[in-house]
TORMI-481480 format. One record per residue (C-alpha): x, y, z; residue number from 1; residue in three letters. Coordinates in Angstrom, 3 decimals, m for minus. Layout:
+----------+----------+----------+-----+-----+
!        X !        Y !        Z !   n ! res !
+----------+----------+----------+-----+-----+
!        X !        Y !        Z ! NUM ! ALA !
...
+----------+----------+----------+-----+-----+
This chain:
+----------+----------+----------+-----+-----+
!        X !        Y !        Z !   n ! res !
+----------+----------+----------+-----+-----+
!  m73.823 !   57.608 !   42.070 !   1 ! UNK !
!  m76.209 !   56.585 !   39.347 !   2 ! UNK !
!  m74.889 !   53.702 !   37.452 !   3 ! UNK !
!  m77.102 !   52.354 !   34.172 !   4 ! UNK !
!  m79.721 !   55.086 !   33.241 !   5 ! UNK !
!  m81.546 !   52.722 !   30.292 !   6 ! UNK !
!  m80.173 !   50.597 !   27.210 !   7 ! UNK !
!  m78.836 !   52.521 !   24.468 !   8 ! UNK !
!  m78.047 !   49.674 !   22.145 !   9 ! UNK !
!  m78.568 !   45.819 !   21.254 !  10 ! UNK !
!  m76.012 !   44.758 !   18.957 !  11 ! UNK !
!  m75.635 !   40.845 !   17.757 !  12 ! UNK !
!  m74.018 !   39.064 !   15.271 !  13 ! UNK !
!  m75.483 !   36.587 !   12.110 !  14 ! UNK !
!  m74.552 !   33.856 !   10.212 !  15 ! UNK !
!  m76.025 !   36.426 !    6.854 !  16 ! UNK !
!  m76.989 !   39.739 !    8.452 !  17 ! UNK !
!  m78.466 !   41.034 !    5.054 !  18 ! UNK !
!  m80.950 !   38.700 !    5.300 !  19 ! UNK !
!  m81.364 !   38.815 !    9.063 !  20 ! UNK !
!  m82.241 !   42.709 !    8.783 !  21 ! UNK !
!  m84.202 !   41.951 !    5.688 !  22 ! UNK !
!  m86.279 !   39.435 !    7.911 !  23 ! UNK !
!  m86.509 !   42.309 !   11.028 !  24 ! UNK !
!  m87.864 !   44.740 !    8.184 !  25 ! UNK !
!  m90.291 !   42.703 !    6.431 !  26 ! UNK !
!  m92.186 !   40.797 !    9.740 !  27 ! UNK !
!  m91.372 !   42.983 !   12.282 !  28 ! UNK !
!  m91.939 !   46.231 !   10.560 !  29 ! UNK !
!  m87.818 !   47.493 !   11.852 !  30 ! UNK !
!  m86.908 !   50.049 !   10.015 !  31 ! UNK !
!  m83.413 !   49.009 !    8.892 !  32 ! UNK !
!  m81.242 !   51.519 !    7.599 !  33 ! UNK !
!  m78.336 !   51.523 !    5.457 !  34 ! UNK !
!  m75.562 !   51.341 !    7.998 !  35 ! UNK !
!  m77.208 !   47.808 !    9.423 !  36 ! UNK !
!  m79.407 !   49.019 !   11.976 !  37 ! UNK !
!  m82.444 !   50.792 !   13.079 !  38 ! UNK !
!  m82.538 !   53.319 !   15.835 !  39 ! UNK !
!  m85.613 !   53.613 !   17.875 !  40 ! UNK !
!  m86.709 !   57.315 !   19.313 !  41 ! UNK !
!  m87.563 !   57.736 !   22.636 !  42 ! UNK !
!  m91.035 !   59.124 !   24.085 !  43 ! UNK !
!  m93.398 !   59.814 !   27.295 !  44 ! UNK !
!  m96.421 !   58.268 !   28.152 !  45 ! UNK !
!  m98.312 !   60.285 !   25.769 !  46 ! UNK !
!  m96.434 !   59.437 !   22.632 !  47 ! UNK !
!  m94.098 !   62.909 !   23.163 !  48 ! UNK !
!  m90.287 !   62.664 !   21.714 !  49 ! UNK !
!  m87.794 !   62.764 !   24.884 !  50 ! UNK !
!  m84.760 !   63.357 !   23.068 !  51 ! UNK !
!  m83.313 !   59.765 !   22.907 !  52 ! UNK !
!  m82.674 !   56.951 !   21.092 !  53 ! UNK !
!  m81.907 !   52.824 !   21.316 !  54 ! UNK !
!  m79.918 !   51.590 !   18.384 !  55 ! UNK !
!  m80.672 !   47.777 !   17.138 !  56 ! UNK !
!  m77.786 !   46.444 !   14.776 !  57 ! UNK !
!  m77.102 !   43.298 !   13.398 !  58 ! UNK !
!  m73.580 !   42.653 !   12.491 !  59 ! UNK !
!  m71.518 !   39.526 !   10.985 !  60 ! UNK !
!  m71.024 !   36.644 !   12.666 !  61 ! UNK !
!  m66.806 !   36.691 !   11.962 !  62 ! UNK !
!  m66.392 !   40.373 !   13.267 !  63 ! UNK !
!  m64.324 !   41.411 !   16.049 !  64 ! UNK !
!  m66.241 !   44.045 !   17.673 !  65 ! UNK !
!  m67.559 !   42.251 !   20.982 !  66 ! UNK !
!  m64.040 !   41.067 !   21.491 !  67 ! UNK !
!  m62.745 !   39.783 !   23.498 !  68 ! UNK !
!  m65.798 !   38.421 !   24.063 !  69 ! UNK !
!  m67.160 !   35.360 !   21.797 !  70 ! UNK !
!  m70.843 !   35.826 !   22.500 !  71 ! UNK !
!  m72.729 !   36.887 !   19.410 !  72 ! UNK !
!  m74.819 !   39.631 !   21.002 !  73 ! UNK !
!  m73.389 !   42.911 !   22.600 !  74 ! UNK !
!  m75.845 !   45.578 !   25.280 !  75 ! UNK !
!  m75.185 !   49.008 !   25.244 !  76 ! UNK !
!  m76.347 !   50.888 !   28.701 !  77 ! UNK !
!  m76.634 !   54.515 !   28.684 !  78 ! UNK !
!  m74.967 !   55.642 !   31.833 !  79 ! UNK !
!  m74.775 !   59.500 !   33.406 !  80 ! UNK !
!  m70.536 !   59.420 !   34.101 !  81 ! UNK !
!  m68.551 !   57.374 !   32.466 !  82 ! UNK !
!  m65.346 !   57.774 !   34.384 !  83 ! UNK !
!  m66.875 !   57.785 !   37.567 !  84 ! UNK !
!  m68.233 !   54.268 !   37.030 !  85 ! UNK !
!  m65.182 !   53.065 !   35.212 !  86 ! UNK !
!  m63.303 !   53.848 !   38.334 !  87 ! UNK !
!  m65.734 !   52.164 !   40.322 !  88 ! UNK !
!  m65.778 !   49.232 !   38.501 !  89 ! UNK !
!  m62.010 !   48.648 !   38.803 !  90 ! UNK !
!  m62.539 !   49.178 !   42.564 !  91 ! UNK !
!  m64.864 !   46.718 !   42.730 !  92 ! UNK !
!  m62.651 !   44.052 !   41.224 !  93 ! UNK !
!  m64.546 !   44.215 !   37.860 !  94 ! UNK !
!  m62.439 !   43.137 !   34.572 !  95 ! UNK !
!  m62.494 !   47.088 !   32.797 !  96 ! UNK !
!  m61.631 !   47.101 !   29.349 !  97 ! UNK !
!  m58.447 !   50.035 !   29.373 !  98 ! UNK !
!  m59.734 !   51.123 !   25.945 !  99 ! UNK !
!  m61.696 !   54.205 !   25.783 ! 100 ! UNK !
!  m63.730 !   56.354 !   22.477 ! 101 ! UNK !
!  m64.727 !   59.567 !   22.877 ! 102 ! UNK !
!  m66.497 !   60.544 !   19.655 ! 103 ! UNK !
!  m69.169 !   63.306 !   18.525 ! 104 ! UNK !
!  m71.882 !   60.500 !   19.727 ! 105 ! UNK !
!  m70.509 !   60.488 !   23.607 ! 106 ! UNK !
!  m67.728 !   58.660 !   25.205 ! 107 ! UNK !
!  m67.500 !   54.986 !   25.416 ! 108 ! UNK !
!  m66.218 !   51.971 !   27.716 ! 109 ! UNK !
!  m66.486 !   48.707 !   28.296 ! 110 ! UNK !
!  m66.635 !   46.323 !   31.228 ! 111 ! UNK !
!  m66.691 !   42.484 !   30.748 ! 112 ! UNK !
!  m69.163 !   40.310 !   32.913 ! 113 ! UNK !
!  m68.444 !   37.458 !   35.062 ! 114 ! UNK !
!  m69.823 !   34.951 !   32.117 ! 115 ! UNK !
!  m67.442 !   36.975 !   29.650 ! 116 ! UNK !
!  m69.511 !   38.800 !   27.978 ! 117 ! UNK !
!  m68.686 !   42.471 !   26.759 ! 118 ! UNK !
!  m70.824 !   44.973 !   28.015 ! 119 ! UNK !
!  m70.710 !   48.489 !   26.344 ! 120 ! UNK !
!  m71.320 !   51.564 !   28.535 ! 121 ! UNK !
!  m72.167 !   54.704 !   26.914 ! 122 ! UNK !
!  m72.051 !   58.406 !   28.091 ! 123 ! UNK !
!  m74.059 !   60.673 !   25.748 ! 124 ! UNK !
!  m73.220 !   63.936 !   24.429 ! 125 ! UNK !
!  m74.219 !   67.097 !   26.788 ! 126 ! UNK !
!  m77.651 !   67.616 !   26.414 ! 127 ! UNK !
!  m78.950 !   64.187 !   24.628 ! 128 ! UNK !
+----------+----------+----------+-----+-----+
């Protein structure tokens, strides 16, 4: 079974993410939109769309989301079956969040590392 398949999303935290994204956007050239984030398309060699995209968010530093991890940053990894490596996971011994989100955007679980971070894993819609 194919596990991780590429990184759908980098999520961390800020002490003032308004200004953090303003930074991104002004010396980076991010486009920042107005839900806190940017979302970078996907292409081939040559510069042709492939149909995906990475999402970059910065979020505030007291939120809750990467519980119940404290680390400030959060990696989302695009995988190809989400309950098949869920299951595996658990076989393996691996701490597997039971908390799952199936939304129009794809289905959604998390594992947490050995270092306690939270890692997001991230099944995409059918044909994304």
């Amino acid at each position: 079974m194919k596990r991780v398949t590429g990184i759908g999303g980098v999520f961390f935290k800020a002490k003032d993410p308004v200004a953090l994204r303003a930074w991104y956007q002004r010396h980076l050239g991010i486009d920042v939109l107005e839900w806190g984030g940017a979302a970078f398309s996907w292409a081939d060699e040559g510069g042709k769309p492939t149909g995906g995209t990475t999402i970059w968010s910065v979020g505030a530093a007291d939120g809750d989301d990467f519980a119940p991890s404290t680390a400030p940053f959060m990696i989302n990894y695009r995988v190809a079956d989400l309950a098949a490596l869920l299951d595996a996971l658990r076989r393996e011994g691996c701490r597997v969040l039971d908390r799952t989100d199936s939304s129009e955007f794809g289905k959604f679980g998390w594992v947490v590392d050995p270092e306690g971070n939270k890692v997001e894993l991230w099944q995409p819609p059918e044909g994304h």
